[in-house]
N, CA and C atoms as a LAMMPS dump frame, in Angstrom:
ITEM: TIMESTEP
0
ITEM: NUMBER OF ATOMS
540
ITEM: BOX BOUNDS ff ff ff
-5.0000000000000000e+02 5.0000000000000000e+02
-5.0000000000000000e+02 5.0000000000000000e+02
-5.0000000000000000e+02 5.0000000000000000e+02
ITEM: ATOMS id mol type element x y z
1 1 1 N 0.824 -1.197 0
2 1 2 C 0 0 0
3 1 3 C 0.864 1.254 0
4 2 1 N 1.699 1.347 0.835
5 2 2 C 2.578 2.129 0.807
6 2 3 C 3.681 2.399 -0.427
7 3 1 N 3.679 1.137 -1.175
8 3 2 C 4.958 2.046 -2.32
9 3 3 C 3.393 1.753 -3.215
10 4 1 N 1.837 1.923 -3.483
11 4 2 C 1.495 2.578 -4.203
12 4 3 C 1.183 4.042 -3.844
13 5 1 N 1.413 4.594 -2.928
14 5 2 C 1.044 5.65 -2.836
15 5 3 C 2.065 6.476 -2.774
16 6 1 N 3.272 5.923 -2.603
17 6 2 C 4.521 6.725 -3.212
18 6 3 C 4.365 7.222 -4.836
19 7 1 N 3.74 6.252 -5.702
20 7 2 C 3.57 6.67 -7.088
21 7 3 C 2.964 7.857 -6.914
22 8 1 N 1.592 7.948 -6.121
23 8 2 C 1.54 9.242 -6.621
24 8 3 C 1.729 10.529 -5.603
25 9 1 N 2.801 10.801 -5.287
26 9 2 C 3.293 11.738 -3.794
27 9 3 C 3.276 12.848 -4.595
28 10 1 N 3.17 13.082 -5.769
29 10 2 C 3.21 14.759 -6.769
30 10 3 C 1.734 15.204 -6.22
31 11 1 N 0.831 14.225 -6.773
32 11 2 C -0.238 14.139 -6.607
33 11 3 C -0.739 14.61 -5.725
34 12 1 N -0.362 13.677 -4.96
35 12 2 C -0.98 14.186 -3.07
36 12 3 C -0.375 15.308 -2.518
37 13 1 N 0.821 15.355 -2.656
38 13 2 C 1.55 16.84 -2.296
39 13 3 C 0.776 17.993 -3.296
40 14 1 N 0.705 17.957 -4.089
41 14 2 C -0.536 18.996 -4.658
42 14 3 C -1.637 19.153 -3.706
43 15 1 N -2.184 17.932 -3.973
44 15 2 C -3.945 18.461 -3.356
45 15 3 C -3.896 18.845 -1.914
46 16 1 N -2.671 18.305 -1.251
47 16 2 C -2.533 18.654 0.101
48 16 3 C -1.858 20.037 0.626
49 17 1 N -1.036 20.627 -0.777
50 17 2 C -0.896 21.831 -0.481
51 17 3 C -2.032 22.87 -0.397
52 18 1 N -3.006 22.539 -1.572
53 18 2 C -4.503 23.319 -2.126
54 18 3 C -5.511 22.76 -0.837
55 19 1 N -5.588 21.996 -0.389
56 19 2 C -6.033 21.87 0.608
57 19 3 C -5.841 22.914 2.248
58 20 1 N -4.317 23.386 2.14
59 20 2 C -3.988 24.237 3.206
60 20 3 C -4.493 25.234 2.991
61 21 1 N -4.001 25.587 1.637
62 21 2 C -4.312 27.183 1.058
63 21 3 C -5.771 27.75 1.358
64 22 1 N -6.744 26.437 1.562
65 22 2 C -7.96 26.862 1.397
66 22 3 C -8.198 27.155 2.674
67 23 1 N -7.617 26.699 3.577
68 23 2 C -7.991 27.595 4.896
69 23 3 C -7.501 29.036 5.003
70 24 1 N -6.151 29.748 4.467
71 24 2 C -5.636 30.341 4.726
72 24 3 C -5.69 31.232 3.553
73 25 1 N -5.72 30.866 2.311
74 25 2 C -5.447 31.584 1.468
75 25 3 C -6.974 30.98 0.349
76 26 1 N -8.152 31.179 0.532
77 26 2 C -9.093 30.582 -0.186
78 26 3 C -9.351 31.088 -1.958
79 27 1 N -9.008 32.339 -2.052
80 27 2 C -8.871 32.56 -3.735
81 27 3 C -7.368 32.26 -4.238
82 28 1 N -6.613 31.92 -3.506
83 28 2 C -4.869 32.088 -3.966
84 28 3 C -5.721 30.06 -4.066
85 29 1 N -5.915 29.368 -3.576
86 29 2 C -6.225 28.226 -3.454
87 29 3 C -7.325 27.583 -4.722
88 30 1 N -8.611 28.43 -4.568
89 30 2 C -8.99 28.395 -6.571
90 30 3 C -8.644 28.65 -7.158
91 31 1 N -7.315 29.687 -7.357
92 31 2 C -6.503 29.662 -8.609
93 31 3 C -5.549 28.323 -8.708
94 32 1 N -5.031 28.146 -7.419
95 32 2 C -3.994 27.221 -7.738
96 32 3 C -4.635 25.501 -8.243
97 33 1 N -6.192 25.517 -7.913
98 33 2 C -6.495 24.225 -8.031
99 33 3 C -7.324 24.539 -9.493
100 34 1 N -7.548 25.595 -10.198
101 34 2 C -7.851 25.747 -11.26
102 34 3 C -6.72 25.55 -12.229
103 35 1 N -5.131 25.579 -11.901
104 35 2 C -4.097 25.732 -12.421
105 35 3 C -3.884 24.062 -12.328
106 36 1 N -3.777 23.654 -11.842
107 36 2 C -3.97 22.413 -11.438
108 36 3 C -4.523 21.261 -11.858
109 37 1 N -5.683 21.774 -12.028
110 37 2 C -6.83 20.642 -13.256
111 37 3 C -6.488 20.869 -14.35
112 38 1 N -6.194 22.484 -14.799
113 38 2 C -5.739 23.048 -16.172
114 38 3 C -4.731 22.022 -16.942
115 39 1 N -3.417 21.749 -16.174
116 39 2 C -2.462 20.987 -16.589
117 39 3 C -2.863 19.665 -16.528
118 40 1 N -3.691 18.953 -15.348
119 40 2 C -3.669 17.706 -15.809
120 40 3 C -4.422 17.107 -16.612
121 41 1 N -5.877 18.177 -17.152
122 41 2 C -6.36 18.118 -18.874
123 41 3 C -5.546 17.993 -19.463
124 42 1 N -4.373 18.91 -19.715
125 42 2 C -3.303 18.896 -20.81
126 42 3 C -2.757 17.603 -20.756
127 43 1 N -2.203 17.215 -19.949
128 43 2 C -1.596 16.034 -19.774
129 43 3 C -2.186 14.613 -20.391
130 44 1 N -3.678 14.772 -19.441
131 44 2 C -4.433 13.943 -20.355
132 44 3 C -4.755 13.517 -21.92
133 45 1 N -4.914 14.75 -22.026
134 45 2 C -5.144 15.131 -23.496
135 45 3 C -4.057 14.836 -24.519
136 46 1 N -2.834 14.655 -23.929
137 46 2 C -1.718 14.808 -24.49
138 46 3 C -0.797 12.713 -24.475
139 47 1 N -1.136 12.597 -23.007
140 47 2 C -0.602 11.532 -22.972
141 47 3 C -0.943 10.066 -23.738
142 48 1 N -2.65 9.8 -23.944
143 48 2 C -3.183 9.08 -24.957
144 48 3 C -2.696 9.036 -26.84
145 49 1 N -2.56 9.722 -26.939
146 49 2 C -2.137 10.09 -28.504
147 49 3 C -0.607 9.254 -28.406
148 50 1 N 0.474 9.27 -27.437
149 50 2 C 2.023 9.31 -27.004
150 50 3 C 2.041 7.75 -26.902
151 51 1 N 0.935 7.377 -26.116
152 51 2 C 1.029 6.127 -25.898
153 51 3 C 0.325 4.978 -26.984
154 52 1 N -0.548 5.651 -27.566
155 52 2 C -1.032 4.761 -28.944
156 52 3 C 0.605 4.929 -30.125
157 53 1 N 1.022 6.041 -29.972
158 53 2 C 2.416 6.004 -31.017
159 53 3 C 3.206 5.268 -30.606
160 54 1 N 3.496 4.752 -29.801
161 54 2 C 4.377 3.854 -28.624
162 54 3 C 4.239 2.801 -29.278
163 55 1 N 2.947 2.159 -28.792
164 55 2 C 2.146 1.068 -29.786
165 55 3 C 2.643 0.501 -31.135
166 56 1 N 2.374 2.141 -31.726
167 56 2 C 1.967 1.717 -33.068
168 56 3 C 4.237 1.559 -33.874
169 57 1 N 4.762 2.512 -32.799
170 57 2 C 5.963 2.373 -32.881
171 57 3 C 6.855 0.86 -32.401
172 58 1 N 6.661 -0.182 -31.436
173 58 2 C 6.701 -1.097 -30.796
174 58 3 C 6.51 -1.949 -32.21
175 59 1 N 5.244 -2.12 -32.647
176 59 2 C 4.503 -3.274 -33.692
177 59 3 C 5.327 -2.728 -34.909
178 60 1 N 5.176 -1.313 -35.505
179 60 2 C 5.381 -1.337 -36.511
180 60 3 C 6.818 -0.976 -37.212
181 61 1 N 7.811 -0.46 -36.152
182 61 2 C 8.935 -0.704 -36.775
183 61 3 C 10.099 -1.426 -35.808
184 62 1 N 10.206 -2.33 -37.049
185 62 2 C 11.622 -3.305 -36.364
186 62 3 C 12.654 -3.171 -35.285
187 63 1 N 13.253 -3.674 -34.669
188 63 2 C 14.814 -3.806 -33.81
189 63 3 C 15.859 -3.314 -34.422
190 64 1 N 15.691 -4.077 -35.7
191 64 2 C 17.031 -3.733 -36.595
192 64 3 C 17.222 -2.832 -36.942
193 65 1 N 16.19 -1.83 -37.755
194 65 2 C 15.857 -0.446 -38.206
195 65 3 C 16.309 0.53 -36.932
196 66 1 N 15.309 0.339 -35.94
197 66 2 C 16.621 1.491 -35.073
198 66 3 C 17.74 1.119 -34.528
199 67 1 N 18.076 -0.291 -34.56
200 67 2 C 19.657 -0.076 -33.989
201 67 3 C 20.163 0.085 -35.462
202 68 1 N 20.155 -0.347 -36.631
203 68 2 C 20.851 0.23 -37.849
204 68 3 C 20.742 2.081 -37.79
205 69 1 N 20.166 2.303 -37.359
206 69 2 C 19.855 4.239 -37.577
207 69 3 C 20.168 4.955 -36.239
208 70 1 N 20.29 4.152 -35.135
209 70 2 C 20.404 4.947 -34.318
210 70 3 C 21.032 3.966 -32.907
211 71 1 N 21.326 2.624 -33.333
212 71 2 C 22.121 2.242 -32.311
213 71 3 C 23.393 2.503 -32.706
214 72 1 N 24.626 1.453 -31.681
215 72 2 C 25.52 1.396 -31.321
216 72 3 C 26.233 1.482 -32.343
217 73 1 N 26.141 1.033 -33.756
218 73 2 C 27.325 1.309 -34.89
219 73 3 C 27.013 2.557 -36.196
220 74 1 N 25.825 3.251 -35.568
221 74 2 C 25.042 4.194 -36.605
222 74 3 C 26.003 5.165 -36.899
223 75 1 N 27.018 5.318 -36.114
224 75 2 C 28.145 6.73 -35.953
225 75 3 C 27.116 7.954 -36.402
226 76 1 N 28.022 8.892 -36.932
227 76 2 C 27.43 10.145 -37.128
228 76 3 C 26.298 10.392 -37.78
229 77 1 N 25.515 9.356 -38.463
230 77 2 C 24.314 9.235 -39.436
231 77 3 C 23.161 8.732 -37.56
232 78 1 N 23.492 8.254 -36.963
233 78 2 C 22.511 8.045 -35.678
234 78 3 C 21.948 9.432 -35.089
235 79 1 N 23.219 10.058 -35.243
236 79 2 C 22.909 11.376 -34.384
237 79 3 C 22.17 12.344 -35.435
238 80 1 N 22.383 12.36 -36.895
239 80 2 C 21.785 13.168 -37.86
240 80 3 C 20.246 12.39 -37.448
241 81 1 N 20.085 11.016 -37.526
242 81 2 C 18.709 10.613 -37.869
243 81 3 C 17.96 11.394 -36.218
244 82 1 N 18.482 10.723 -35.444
245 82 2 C 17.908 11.545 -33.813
246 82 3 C 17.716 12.991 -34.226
247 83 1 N 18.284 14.306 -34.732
248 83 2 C 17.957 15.367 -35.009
249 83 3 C 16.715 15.517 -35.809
250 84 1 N 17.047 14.374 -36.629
251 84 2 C 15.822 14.657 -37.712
252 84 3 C 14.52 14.268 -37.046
253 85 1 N 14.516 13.56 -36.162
254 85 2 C 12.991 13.131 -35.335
255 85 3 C 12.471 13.769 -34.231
256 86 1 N 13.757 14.534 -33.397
257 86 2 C 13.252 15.404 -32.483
258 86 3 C 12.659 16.766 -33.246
259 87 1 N 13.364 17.148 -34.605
260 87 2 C 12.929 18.232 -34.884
261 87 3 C 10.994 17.85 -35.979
262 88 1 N 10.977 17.147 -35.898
263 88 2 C 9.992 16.609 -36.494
264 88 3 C 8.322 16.62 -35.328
265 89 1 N 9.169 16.404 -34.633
266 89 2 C 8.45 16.089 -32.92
267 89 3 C 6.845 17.115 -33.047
268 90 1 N 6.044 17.108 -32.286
269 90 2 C 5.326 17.862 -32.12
270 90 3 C 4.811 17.603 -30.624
271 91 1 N 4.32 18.396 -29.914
272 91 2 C 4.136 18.779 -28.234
273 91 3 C 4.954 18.736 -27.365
274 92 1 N 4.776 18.521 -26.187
275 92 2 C 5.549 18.943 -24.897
276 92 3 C 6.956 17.7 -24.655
277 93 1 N 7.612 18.344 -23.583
278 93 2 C 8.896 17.644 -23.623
279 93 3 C 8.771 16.106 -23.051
280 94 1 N 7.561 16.502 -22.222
281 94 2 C 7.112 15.11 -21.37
282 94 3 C 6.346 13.89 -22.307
283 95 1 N 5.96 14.595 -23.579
284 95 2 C 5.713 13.388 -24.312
285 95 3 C 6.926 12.714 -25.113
286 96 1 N 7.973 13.568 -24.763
287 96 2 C 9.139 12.629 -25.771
288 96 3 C 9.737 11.657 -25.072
289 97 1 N 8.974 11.864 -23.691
290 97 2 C 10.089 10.831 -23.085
291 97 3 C 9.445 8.915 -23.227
292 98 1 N 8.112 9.312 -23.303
293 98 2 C 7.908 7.435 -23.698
294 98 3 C 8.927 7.188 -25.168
295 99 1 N 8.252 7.901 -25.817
296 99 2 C 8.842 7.589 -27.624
297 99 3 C 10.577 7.347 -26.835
298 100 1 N 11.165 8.126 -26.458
299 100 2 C 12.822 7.839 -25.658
300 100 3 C 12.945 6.487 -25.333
301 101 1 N 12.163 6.302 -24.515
302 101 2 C 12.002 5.024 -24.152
303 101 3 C 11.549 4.029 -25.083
304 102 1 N 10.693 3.866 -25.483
305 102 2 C 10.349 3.136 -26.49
306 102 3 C 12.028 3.123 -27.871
307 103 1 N 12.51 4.011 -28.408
308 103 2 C 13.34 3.985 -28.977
309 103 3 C 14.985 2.848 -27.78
310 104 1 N 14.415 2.964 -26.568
311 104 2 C 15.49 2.654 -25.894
312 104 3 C 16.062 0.943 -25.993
313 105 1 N 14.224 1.187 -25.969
314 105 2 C 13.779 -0.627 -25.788
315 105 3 C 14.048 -1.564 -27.217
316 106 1 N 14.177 -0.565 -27.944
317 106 2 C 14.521 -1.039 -29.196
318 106 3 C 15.799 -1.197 -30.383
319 107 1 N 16.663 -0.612 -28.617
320 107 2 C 18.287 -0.746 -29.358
321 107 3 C 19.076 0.821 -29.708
322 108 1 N 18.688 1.834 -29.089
323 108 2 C 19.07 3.13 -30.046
324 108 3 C 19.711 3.628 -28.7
325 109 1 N 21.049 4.096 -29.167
326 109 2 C 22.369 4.276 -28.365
327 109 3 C 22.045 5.346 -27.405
328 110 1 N 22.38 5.405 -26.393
329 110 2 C 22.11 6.358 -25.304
330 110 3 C 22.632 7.487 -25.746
331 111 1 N 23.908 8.255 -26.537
332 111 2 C 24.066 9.479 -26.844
333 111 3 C 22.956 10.137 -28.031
334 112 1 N 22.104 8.228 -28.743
335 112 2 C 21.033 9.248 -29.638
336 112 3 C 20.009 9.72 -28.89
337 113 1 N 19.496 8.578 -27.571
338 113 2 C 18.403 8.839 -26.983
339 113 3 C 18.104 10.322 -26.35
340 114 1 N 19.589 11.199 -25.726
341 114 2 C 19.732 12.18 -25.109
342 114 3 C 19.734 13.36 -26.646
343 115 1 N 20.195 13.342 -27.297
344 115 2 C 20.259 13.98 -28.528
345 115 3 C 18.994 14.106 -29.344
346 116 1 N 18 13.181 -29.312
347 116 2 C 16.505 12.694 -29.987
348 116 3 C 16.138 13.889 -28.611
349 117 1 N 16.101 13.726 -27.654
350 117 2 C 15.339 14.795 -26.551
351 117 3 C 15.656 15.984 -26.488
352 118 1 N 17.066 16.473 -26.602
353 118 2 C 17.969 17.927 -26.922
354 118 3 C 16.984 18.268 -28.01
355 119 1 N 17.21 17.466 -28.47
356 119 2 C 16.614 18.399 -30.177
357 119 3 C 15.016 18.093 -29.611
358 120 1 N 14.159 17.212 -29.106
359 120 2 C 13.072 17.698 -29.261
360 120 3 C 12.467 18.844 -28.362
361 121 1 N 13.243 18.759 -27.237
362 121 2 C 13.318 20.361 -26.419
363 121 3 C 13.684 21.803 -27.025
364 122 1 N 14.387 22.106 -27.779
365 122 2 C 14.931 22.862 -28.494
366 122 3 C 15.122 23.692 -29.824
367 123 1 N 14.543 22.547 -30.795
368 123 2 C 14.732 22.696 -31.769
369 123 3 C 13.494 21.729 -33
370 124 1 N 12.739 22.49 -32.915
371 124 2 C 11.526 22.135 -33.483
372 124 3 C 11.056 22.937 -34.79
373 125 1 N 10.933 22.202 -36.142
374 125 2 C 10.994 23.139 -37.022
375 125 3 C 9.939 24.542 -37.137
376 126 1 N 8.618 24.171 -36.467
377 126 2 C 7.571 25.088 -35.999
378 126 3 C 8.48 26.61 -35.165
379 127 1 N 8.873 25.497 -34.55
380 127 2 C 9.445 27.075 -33.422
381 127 3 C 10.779 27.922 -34.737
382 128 1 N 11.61 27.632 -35.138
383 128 2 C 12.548 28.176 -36.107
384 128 3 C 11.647 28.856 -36.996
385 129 1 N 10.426 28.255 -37.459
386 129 2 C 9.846 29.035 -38.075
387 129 3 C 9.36 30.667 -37.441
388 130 1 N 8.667 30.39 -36.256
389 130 2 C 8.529 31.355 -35.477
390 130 3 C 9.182 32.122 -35.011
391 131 1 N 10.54 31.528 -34.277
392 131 2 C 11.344 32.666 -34.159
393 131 3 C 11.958 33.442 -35.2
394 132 1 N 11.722 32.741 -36.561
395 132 2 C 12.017 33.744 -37.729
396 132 3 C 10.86 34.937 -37.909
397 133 1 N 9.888 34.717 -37.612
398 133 2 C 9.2 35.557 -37.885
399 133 3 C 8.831 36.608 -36.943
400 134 1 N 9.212 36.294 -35.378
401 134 2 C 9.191 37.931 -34.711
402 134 3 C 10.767 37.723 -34.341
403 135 1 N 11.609 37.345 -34.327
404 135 2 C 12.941 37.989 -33.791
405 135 3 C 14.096 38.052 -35.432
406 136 1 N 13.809 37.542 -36.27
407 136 2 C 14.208 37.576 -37.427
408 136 3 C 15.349 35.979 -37.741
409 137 1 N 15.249 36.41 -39.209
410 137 2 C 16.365 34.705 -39.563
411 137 3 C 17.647 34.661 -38.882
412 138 1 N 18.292 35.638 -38.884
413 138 2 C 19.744 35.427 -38.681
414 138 3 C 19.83 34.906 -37.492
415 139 1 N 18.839 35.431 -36.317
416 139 2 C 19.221 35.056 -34.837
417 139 3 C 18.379 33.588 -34.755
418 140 1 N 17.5 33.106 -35.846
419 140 2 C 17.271 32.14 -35.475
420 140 3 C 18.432 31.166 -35.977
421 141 1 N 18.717 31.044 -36.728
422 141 2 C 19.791 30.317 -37.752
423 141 3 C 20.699 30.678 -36.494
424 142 1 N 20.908 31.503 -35.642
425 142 2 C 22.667 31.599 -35.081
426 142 3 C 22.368 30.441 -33.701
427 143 1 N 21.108 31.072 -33.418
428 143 2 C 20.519 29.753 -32.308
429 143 3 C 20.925 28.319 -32.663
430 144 1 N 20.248 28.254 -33.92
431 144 2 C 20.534 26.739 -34.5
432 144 3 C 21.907 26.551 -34.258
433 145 1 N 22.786 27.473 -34.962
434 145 2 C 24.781 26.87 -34.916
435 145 3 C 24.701 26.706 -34.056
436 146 1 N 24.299 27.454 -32.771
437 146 2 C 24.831 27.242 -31.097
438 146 3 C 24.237 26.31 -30.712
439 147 1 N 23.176 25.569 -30.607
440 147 2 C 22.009 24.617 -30.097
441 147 3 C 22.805 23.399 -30.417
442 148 1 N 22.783 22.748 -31.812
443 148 2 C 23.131 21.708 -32.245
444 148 3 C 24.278 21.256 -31.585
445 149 1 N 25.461 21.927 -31.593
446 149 2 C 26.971 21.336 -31.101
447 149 3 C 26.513 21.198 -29.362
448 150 1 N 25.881 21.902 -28.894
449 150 2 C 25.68 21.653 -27.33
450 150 3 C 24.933 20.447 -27.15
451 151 1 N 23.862 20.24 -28.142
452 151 2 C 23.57 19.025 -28.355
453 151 3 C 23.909 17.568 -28.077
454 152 1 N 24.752 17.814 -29.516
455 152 2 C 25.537 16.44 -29.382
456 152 3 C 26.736 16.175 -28.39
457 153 1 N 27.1 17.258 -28.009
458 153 2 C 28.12 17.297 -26.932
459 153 3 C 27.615 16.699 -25.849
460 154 1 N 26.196 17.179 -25.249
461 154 2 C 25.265 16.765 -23.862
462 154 3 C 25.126 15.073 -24.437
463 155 1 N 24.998 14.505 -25.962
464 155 2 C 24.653 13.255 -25.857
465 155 3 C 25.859 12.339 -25.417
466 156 1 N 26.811 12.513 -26.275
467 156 2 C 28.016 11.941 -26.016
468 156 3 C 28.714 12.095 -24.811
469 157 1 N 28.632 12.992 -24.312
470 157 2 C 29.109 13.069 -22.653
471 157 3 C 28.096 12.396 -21.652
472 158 1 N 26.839 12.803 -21.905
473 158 2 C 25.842 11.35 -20.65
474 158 3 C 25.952 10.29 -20.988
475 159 1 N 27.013 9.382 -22.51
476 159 2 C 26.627 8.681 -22.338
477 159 3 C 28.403 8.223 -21.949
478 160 1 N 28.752 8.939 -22.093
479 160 2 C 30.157 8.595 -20.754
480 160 3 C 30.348 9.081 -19.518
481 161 1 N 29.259 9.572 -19.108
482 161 2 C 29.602 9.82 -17.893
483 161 3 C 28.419 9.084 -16.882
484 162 1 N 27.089 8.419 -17.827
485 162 2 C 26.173 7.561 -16.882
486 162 3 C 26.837 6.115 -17.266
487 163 1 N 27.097 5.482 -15.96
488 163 2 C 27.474 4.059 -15.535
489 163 3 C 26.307 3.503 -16.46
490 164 1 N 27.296 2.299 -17.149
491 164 2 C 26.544 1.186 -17.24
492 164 3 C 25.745 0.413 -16.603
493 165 1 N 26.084 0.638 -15.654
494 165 2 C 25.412 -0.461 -14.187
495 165 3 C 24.039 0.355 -14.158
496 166 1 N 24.094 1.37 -14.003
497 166 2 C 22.564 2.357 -14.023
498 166 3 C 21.781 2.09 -15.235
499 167 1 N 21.806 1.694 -15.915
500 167 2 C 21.19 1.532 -17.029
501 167 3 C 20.198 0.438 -16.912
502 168 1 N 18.895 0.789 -17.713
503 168 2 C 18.019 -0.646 -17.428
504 168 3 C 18.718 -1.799 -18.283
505 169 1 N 18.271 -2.769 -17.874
506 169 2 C 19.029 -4.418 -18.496
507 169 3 C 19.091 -4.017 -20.205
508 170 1 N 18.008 -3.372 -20.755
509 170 2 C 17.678 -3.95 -21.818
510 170 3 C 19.05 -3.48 -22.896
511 171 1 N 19.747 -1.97 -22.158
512 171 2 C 20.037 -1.04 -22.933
513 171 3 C 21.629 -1.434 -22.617
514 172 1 N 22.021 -2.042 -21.813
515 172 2 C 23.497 -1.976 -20.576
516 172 3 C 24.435 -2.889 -21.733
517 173 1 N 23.591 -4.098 -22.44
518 173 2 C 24.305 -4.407 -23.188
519 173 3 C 24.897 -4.207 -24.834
520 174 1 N 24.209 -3.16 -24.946
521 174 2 C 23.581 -2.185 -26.639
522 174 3 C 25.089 -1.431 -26.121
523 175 1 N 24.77 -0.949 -24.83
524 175 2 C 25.61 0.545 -24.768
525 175 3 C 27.097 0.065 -24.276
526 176 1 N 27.364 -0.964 -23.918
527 176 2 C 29.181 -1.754 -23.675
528 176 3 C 29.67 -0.94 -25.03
529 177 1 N 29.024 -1.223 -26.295
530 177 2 C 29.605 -1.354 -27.606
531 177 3 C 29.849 0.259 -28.239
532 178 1 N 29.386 0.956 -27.493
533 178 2 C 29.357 2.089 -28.065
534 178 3 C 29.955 3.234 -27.551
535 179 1 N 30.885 2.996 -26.773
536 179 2 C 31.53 3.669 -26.3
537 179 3 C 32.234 4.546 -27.154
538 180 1 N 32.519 6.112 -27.106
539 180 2 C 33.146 6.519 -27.863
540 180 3 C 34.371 6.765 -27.192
């Protein structure tokens, strides 16, 4: 009973904060529990779609296909293909992390997995579009030079600097081989 209700301690530490507020602070307390439901619509709304792609990602493309593109011997074409899918990405950062996973479970090297998330945090072709259009091209394009190399730098360094031993089973033996 107790480690299920550790799952949800965000949870309860929420409602139990909005719960205080309402003695003490009763409109600071409907905003915060209006803020509150607000996001976990979003969430909702957001997390179903993530997890049918999961699915449909699991069944419909192979082992081989992402460790050929993005595991352990993909070299510099792994990390181009990871750019090309985070920037492809569409919604929040918290939905990239099943697809992460799901890509994990399926063989794709820990410096792409961190690099597939860099870029889908960051660098989204929607947003380049946008920031071209109120801050102008050049500063978006200079973003891009600077973004990318920090990028791949953050992939290749977590994946020498997180222990193998930390790693779930599936990935510990994908990632021996790929050491750079």
């Amino acid at each position: 009973m107790k480690a299920h209700l550790a799952s949800y301690r965000l949870f309860l530490a929420v409602l139990g904060i909005n719960l205080l507020l309402l003695f003490w602070q009763p409109a600071l307390a409907r905003h915060s529990t209006v803020n509150s439901l607000s996001f976990l619509l979003e969430v909702l709304s957001i997390v179903p779609p993530v997890m049918i792609l999961m699915g449909l990602l699991d069944v419909w493309v192979p082992r081989r296909l992402v460790e050929a593109h993005l595991g352990p011997d993909a070299g510099l074409l792994g990390a181009v293909v990871a750019i090309l899918l985070g920037t492809a990405a569409a919604g929040p950062l918290y939905a990239a992390f099943p697809v992460a996973i799901s890509l994990q479970k399926k063989g794709a090297r820990l410096a792409n997995i961190v690099i597939f998330l860099g870029t889908w945090a960051t660098i989204k072709i929607p947003m380049i579009m946008m920031e071209s259009s109120f801050i102008g091209l050049r500063f978006a394009l200079l973003r891009l030079l600077f973004t990318i190399p920090c990028i791949l730098l953050a992939g290749y360094l977590m994946e020498r600097v997180i222990p193998l031993e930390s790693l779930p089973d599936n990935t510990a033996s994908a990632a021996k081989t790929c050491q750079i």
